[in-house]
N, CA, C and O of each residue as an XYZ file, in Angstrom:
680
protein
N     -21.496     31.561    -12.467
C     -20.542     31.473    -11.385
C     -19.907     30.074    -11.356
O     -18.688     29.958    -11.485
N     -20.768     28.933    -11.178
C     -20.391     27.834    -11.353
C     -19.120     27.670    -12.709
O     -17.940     27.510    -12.397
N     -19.577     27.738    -14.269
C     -18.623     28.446    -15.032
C     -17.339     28.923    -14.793
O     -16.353     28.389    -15.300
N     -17.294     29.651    -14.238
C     -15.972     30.386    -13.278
C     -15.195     29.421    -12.636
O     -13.990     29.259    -12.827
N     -16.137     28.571    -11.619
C     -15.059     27.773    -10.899
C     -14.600     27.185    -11.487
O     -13.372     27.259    -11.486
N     -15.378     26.045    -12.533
C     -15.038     24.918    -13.524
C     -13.919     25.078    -13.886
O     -13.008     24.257    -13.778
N     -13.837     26.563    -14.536
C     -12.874     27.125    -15.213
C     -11.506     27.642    -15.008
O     -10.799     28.076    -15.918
N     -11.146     27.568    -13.664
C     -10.451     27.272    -12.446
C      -9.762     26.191    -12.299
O      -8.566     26.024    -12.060
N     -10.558     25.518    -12.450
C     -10.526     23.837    -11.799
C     -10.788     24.202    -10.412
O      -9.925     23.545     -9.830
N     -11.305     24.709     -9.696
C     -11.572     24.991     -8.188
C     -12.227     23.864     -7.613
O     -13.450     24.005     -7.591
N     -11.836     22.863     -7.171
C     -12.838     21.391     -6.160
C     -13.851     22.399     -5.222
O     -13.447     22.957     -4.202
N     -15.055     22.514     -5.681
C     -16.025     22.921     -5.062
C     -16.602     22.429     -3.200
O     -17.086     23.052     -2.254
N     -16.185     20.972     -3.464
C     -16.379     20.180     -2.062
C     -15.295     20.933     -1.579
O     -15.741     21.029     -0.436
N     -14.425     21.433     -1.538
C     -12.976     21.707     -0.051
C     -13.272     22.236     -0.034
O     -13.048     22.583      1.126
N     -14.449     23.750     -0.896
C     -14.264     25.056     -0.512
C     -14.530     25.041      1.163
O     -15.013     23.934      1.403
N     -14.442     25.620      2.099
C     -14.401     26.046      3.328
C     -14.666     27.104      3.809
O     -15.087     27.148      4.965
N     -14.504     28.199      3.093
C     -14.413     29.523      3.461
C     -14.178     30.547      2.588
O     -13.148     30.454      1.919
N     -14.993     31.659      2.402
C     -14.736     32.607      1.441
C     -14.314     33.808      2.087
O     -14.929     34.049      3.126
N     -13.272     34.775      1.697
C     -12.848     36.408      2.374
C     -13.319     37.098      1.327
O     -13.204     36.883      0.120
N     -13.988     38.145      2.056
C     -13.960     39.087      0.743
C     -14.073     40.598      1.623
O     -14.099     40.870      2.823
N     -14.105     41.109      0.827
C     -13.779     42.695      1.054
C     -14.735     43.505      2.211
O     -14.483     44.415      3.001
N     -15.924     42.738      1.917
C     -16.887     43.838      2.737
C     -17.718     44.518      1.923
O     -18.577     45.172      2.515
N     -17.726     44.573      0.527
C     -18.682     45.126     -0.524
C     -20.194     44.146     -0.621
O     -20.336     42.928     -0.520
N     -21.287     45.330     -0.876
C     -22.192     44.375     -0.903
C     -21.978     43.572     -2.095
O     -22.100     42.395     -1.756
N     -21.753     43.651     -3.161
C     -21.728     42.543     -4.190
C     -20.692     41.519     -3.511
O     -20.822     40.373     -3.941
N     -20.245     41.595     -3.077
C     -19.502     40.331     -2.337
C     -20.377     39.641     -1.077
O     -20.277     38.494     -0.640
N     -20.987     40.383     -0.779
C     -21.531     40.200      0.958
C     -23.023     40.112      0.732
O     -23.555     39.603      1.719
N     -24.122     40.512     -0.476
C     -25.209     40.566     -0.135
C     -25.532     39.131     -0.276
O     -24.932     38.282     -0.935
N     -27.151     38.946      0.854
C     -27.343     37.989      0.893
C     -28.693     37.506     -0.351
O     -29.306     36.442     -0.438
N     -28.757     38.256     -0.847
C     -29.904     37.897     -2.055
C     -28.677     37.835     -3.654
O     -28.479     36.755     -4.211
N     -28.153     38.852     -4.047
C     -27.106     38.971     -5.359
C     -25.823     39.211     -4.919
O     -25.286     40.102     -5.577
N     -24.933     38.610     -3.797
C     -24.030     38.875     -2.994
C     -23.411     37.663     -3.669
O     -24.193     36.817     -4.102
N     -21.795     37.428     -3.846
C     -21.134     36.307     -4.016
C     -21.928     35.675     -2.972
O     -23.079     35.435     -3.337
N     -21.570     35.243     -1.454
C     -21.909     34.770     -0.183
C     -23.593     34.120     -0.821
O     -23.795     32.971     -1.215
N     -24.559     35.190     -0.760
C     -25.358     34.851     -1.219
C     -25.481     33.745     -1.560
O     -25.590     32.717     -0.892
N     -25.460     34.017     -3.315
C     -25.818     32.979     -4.187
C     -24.682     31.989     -3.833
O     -24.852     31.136     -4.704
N     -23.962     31.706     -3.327
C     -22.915     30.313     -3.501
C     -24.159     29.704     -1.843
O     -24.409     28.504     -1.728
N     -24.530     30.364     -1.180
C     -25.157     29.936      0.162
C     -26.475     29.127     -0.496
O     -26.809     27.948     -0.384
N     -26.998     30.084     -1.122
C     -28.488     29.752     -1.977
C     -28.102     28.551     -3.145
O     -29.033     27.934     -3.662
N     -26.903     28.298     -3.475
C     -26.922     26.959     -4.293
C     -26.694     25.756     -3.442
O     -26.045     25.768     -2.396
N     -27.258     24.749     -3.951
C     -27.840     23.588     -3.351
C     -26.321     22.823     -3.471
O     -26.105     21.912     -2.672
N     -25.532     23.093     -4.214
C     -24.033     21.923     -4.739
C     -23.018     22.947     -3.962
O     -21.847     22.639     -4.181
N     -23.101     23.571     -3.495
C     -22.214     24.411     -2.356
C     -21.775     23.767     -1.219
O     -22.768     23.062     -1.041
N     -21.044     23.487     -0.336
C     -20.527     23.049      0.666
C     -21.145     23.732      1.906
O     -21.836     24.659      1.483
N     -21.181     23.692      2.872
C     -21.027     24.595      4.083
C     -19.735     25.347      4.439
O     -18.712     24.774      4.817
N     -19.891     26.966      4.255
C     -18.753     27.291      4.412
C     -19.101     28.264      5.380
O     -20.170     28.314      5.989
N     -17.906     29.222      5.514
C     -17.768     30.587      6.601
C     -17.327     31.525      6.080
O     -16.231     31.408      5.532
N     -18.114     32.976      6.056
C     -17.647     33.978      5.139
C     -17.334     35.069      6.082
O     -18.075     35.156      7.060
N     -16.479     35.820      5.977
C     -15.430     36.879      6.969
C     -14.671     37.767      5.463
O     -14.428     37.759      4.256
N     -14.608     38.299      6.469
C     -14.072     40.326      6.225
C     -12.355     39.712      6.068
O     -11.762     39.181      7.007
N     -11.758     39.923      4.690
C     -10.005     39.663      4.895
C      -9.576     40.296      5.661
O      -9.995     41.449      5.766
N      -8.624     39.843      6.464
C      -7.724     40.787      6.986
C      -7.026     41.648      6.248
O      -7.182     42.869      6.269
N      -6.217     41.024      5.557
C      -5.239     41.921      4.716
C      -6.301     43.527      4.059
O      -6.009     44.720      3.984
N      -7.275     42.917      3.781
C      -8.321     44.203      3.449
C      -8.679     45.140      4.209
O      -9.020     46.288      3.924
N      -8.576     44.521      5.393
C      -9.301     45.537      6.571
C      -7.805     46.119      7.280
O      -7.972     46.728      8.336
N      -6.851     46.032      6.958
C      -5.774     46.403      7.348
C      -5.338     47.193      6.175
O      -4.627     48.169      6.414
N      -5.631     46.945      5.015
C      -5.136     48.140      4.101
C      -6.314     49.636      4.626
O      -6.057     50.802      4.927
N      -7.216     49.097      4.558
C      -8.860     50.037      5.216
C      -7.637     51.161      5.921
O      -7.290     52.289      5.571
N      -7.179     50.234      7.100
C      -6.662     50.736      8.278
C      -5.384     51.928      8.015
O      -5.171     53.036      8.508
N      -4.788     51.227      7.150
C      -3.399     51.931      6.616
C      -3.698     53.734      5.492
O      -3.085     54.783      5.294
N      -5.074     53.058      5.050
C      -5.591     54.499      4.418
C      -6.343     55.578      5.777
O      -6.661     56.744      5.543
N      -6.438     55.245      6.483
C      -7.120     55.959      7.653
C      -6.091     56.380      8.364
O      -6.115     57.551      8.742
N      -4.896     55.489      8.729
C      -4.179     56.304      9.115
C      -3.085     57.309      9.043
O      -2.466     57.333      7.979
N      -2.697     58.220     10.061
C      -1.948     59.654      8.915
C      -0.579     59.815      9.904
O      -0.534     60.428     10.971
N       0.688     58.974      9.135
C       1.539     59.040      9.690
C       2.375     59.729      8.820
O       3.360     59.151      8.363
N       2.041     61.277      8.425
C       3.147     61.450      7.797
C       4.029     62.901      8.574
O       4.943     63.546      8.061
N       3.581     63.048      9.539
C       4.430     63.258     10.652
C       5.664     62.454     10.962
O       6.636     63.039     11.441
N       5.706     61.124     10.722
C       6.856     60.520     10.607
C       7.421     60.491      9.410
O       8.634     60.622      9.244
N       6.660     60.333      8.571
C       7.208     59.870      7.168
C       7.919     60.880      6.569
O       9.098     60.837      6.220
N       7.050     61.900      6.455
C       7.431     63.056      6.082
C       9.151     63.885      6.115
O       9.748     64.595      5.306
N       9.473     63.362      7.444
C      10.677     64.107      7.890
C      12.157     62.771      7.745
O      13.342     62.901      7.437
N      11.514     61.852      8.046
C      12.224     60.721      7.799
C      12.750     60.417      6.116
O      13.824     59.859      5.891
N      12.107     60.733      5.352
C      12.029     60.386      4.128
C      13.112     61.765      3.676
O      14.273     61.599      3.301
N      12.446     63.086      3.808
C      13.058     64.290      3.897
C      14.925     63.842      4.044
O      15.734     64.321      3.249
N      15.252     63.106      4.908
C      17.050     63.138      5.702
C      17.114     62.067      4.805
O      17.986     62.339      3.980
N      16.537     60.826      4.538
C      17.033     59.816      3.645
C      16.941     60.057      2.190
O      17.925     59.715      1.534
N      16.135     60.481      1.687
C      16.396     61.539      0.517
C      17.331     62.534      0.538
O      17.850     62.760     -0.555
N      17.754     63.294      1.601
C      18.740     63.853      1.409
C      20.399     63.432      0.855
O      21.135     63.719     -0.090
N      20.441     62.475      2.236
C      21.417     61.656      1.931
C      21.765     60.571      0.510
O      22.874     60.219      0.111
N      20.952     60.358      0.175
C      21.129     59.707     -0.950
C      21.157     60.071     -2.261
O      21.583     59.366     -3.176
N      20.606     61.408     -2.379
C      20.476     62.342     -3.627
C      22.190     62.873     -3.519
O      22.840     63.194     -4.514
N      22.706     62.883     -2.178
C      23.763     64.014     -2.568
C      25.111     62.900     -2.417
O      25.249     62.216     -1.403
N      25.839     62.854     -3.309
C      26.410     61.691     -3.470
C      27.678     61.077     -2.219
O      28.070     60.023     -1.717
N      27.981     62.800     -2.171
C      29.449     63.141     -1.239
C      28.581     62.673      0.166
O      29.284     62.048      0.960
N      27.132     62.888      0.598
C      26.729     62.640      1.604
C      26.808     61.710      1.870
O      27.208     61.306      2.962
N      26.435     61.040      0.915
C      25.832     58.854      0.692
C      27.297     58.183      1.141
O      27.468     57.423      2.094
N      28.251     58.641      0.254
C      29.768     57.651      0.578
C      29.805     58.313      2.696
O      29.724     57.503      3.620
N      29.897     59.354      2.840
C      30.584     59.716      3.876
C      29.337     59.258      5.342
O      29.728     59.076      6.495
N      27.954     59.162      4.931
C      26.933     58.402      5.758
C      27.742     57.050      5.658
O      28.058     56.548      6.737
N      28.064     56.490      4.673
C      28.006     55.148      4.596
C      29.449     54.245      5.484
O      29.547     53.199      6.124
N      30.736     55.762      4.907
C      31.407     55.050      6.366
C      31.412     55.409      7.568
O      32.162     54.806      8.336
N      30.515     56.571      8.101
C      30.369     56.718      8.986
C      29.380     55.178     10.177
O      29.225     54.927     11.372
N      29.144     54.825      9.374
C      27.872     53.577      9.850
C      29.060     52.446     10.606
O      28.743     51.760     11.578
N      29.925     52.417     10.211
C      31.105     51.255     10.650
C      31.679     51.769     11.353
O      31.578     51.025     12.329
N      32.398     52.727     11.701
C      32.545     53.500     12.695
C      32.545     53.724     14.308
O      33.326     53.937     15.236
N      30.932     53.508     13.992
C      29.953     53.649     15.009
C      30.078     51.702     16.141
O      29.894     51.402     17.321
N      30.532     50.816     14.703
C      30.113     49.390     15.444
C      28.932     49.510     16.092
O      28.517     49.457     17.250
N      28.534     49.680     15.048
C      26.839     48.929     15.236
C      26.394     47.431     15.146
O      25.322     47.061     15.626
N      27.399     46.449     14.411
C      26.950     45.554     13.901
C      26.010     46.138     12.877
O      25.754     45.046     12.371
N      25.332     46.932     12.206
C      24.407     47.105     11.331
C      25.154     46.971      9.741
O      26.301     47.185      9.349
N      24.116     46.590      9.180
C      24.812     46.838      7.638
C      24.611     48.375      7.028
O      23.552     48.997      7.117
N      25.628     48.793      6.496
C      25.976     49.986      6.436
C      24.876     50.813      4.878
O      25.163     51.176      3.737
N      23.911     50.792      5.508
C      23.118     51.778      4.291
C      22.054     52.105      5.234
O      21.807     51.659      6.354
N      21.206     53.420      4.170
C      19.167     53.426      4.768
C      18.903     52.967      3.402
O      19.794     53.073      2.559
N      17.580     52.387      3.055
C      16.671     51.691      1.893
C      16.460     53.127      1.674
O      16.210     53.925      2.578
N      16.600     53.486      0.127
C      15.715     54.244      0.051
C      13.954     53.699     -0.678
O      13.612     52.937     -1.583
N      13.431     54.326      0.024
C      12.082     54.177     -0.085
C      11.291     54.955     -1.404
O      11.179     56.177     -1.303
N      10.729     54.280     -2.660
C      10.494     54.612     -3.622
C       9.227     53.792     -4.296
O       9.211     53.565     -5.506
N       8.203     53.382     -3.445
C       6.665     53.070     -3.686
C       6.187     53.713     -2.340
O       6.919     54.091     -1.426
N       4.720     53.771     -2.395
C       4.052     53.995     -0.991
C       3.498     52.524     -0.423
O       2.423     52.347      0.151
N       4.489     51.531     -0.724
C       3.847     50.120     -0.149
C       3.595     50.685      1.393
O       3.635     51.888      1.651
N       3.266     49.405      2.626
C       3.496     49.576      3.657
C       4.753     48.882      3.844
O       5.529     49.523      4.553
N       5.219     47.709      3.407
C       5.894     47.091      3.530
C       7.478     47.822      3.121
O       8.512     47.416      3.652
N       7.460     48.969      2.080
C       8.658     49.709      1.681
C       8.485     50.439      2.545
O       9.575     50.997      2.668
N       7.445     51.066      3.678
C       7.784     52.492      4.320
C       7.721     51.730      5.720
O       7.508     52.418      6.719
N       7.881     50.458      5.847
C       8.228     49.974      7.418
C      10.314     49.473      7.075
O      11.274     49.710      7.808
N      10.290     49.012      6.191
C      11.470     48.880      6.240
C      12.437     50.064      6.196
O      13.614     49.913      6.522
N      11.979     51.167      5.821
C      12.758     52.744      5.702
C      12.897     52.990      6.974
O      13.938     53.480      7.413
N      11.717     52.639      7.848
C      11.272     53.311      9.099
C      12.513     52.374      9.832
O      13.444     52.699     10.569
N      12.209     51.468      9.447
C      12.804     49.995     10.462
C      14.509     50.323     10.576
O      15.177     50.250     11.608
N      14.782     50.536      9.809
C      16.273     51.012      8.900
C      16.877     52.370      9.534
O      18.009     52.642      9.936
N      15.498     53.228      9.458
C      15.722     54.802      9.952
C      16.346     54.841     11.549
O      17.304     55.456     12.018
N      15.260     53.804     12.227
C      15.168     53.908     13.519
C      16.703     52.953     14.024
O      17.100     53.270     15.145
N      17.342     52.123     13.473
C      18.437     51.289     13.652
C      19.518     52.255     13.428
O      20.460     52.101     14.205
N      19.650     53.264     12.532
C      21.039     53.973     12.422
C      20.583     55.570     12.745
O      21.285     56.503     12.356
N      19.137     55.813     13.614
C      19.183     57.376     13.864
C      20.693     57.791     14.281
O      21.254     58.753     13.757
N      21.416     56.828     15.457
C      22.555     57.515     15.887
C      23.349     58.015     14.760
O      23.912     59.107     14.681
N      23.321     57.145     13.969
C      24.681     57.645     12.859
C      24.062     58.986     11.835
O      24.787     59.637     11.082
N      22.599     59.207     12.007
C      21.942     59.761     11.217
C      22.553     61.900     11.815
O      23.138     62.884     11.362
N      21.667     61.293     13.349
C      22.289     62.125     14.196
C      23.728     63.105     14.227
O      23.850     64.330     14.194
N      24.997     61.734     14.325
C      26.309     62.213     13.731
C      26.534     62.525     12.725
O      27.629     63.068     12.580
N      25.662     62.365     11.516
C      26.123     62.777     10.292
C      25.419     64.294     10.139
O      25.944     64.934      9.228
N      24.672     64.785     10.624
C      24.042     66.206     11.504
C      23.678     66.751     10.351
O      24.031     67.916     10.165
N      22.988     66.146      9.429
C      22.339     66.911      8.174
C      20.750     67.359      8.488
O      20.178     68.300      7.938
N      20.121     66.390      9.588
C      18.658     66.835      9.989
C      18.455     68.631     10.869
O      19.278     69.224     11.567
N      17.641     68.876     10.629
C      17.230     69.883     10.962
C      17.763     70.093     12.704
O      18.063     69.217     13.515
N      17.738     71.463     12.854
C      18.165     71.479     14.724
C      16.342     70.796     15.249
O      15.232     70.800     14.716
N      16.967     70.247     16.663
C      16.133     69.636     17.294
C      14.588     68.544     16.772
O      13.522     68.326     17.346
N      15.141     68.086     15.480
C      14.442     67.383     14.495
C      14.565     65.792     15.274
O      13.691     64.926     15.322
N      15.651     65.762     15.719
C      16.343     63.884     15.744
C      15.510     63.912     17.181
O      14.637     63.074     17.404
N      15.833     64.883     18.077
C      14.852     64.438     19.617
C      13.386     63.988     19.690
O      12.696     63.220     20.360
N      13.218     65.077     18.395
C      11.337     64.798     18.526
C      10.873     63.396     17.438
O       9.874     62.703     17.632
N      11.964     63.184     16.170
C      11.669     62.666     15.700
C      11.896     60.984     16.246
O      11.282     60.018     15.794
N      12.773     60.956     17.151
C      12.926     59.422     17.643
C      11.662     58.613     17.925
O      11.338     57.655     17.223
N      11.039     58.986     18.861
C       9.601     58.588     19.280
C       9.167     58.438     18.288
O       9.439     57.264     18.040
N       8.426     58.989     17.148
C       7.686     58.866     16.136
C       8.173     57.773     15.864
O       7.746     56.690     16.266
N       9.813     58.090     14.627
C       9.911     56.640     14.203
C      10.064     55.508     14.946
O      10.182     54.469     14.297
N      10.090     55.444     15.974
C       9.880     53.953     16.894
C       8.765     53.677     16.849
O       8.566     52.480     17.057
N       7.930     54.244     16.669
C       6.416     53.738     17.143
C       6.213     53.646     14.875
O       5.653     52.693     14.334
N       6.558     54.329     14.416
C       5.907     53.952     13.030
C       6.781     52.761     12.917
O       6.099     51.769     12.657
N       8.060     52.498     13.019
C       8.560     51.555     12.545
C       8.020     50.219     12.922
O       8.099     49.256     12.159
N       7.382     50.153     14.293
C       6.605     48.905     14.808
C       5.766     48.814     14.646
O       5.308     47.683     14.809
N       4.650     50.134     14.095
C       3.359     49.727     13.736
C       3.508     48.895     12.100
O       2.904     47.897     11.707
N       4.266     49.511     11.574
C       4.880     49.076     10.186
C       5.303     47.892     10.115
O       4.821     47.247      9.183
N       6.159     47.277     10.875
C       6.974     45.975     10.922
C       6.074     45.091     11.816
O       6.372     43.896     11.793
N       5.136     45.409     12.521
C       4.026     44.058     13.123
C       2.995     43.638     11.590
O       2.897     42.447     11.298
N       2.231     44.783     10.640
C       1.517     44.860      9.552
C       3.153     44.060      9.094
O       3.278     43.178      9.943
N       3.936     44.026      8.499
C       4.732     43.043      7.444
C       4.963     42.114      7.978
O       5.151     41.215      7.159
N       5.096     41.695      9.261
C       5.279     40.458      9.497
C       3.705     40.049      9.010
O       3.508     39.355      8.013
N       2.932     40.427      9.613
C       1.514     39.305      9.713
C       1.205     38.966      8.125
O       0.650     37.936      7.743
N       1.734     40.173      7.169
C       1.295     40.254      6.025
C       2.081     38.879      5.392
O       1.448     37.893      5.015
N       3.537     38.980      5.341
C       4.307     37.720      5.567
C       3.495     36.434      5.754
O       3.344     35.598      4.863
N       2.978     36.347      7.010
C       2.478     35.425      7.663
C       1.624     34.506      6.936
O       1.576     33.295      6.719
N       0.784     35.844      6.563
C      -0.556     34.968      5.863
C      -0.469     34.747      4.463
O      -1.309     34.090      3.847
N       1.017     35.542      3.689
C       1.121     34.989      2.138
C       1.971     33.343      2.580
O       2.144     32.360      1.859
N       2.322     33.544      3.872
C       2.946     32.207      3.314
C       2.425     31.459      4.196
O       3.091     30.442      4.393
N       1.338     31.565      4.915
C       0.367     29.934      5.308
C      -0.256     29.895      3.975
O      -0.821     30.661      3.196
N       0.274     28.053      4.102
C      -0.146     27.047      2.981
C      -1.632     26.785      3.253
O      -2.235     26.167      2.375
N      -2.235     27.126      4.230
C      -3.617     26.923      4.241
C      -4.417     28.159      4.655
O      -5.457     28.280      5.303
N      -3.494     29.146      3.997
C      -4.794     30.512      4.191
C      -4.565     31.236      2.739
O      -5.236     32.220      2.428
């Protein structure tokens, strides 16, 4: 292990703090990373915790939003597959004076970060989505609520995610 760091160049004295997943090979206290770096004598005093970003992906596999996704993705796939749709969505968006910029993302990984910005996107031009009346009857009433609430559960997870790639000291 030591090896490893060397090999790094990792300054062993700053270490401070280790994240790790929550696995016992990370966490046990006899053959656990935590462990053995605790049980070596040239170790620092540090503090070992559960990542966030880990326990929030945990979170993102547990939860089942594809009640939103599902139908949302469905109208923005529509629109964008069919070409005559895409130009005539697209000036319909100016139109409207929204101030918005005139597109939806289409969404093409299962990041969280690609399906909050679809959502984020979805929920900013439902009206024009609405007027362009390609969604299903009584789809846009029920579906509003949903995407408001996915788009913010989505866009609080990318900000923080944001957050913590870009603190210089996390």
């Amino acid at each position: 292990m030591m090896a490893a760091f060397a090999k790094a160049n990792l300054p062993i004295p700053k270490l401070t703090a280790i994240a790790t997943d929550g696995a016992p090979a990370m966490i046990g206290s006899v053959n656990g990373l935590v462990g053995l770096c605790k049980a070596d004598q040239t170790f620092p005093e540090f503090w070992n915790f559960h990542c966030i970003i880990h326990r929030e992906q945990l979170v993102s596999k547990s939860l089942n939003l594809d009640n939103v996704m599902k139908p949302v993705m469905e109208i923005v796939n529509y629109i964008h597959t069919h070409a005559l749709n895409h130009r005539q969505f697209k000036i319909l968006i100016p139109e409207l004076d929204t101030g918005l910029p005139g597109d939806l993302p289409l969404h093409c990984t299962v990041r969280w970060l690609s399906k909050g910005q679809v959502l984020s996107r979805f929920f900013e031009l439902l009206d024009a989505v609405k007027l362009h009346g390609r969604e299903e009857q009584g789809l846009s009433r029920a579906l509003g609520p949903r995407v408001d609430y996915g788009s913010g559960l989505f866009g609080r997870h990318a900000v923080s995610l944001r957050q913590t790639e870009s603190d210089p000291a996390g």
